[in-house]
N, C-alpha and C positions, 0 to 999 in steps of 0.2 A: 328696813323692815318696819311696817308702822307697829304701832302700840296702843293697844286699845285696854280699854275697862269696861266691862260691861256686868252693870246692876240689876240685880234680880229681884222681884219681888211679886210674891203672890198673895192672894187673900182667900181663902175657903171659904164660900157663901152657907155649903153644907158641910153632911160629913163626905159627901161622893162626889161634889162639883165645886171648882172653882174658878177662881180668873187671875191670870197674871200678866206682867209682862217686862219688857226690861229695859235699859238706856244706856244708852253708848257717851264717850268722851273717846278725844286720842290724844296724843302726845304730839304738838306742834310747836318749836321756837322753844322747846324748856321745859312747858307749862302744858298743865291739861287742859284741852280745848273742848267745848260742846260743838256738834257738828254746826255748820251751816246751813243757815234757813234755805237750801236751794228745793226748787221742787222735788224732785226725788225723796230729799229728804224729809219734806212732809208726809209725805207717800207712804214711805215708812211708818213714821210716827201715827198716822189713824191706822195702821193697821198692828200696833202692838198691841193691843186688849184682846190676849185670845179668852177662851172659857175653855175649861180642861173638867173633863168629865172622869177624874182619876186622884189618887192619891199625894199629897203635896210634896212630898219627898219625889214623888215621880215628874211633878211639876216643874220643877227648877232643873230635870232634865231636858224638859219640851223646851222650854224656854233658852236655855244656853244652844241649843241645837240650833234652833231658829236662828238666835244671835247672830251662831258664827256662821250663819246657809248667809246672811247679807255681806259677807268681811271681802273685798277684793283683794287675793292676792295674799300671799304668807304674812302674819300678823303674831305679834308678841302680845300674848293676852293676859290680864289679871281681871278676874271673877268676885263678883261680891255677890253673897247668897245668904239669905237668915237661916240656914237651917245647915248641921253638920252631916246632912244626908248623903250631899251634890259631893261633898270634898270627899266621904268615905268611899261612894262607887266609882270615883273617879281613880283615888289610888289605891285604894285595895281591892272591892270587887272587880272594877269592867278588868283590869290586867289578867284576875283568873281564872272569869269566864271565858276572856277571847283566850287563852291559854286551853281552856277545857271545851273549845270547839262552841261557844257559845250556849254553854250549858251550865247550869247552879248545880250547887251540892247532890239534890235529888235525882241527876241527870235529866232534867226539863230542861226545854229551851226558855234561854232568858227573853224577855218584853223587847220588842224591836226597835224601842227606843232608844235601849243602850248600845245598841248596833250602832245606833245612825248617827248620836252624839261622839261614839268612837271613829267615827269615817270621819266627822266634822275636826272632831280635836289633832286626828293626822295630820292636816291642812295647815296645820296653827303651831308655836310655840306655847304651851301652858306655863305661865311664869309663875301665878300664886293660884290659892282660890281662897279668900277669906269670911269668914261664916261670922255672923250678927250683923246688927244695923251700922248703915254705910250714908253717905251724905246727901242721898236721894232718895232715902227713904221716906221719910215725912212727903215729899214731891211725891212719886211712884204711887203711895197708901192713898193719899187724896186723890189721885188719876184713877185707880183702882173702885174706890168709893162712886167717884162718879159715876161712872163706868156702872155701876150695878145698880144703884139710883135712880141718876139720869142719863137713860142709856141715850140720847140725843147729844150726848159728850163725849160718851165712850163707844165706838165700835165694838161690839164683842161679834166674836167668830166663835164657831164651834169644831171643836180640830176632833 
């Protein structure tokens, strides 16, 4: 089973849009490895800068979805996120809404994002998910900046 990391990081331009995105490592010979410069994996890389027109806590849900929609194959994952949002609806919310038919407290349906990060995370072994800055953040924050800058750096998409 591989073993992946994947680092989250967003940045809110306002208070209703922002841009994130996120980077991968895996476990190869011992040690964590950054992927290979192969084309594919460039491919990848310009198209991480999305723009999220939603709330940041709900951001680092778009983002880890995505992550794990690229993963081939059953994957042992640990999550690095700044914020203690992604770690609480992951173990205490999404388990009691898909329990309660995909419904919050007030019987509303919950955002379908949580759906779809929970179809993603079946796929996967969840091993941690650790909240504050991680060893790609300084990296990610300047890619980010770019990115909203000089958008001629940074692809942004609009999801």
């Amino acid at each position: 089973m591989n073993e992946i990391r994947i680092y989250l990081k967003e940045e809110m331009t306002s208070r209703e849009a922002g841009i994130g995105t996120y980077y991968m490592t895996f476990m190869a010979d011992g040690e964590w490895r950054e992927p290979p410069e192969s084309e594919k994996w460039l491919e990848i890389q310009r198209k991480r800068c999305r723009a999220f027109y939603t709330k940041q806590s709900r951001m680092e849900v778009m983002l880890l979805t995505l992550a794990l929609r690229e993963l081939k194959g059953k994957s042992r994952v640990e999550v690095f996120c700044e914020t203690q949002y992604l770690a609480a609806y992951i173990r205490n919310w999404m388990p009691l809404w898909k329990e309660k038919g995909w419904v919050d407290s007030k019987g509303e349906p919950v955002a379908p994002e949580f759906i779809e990060l929970d179809a993603e995370l079946q796929k996967h072994e969840l091993k941690d998910i650790t909240e504050g800055r991680h060893e790609y953040y300084t990296g990610l924050e300047t890619e980010l900046h770019s990115a909203i800058h000089y958008p001629q750096y940074g692809v942004m998409l609009k999801v």
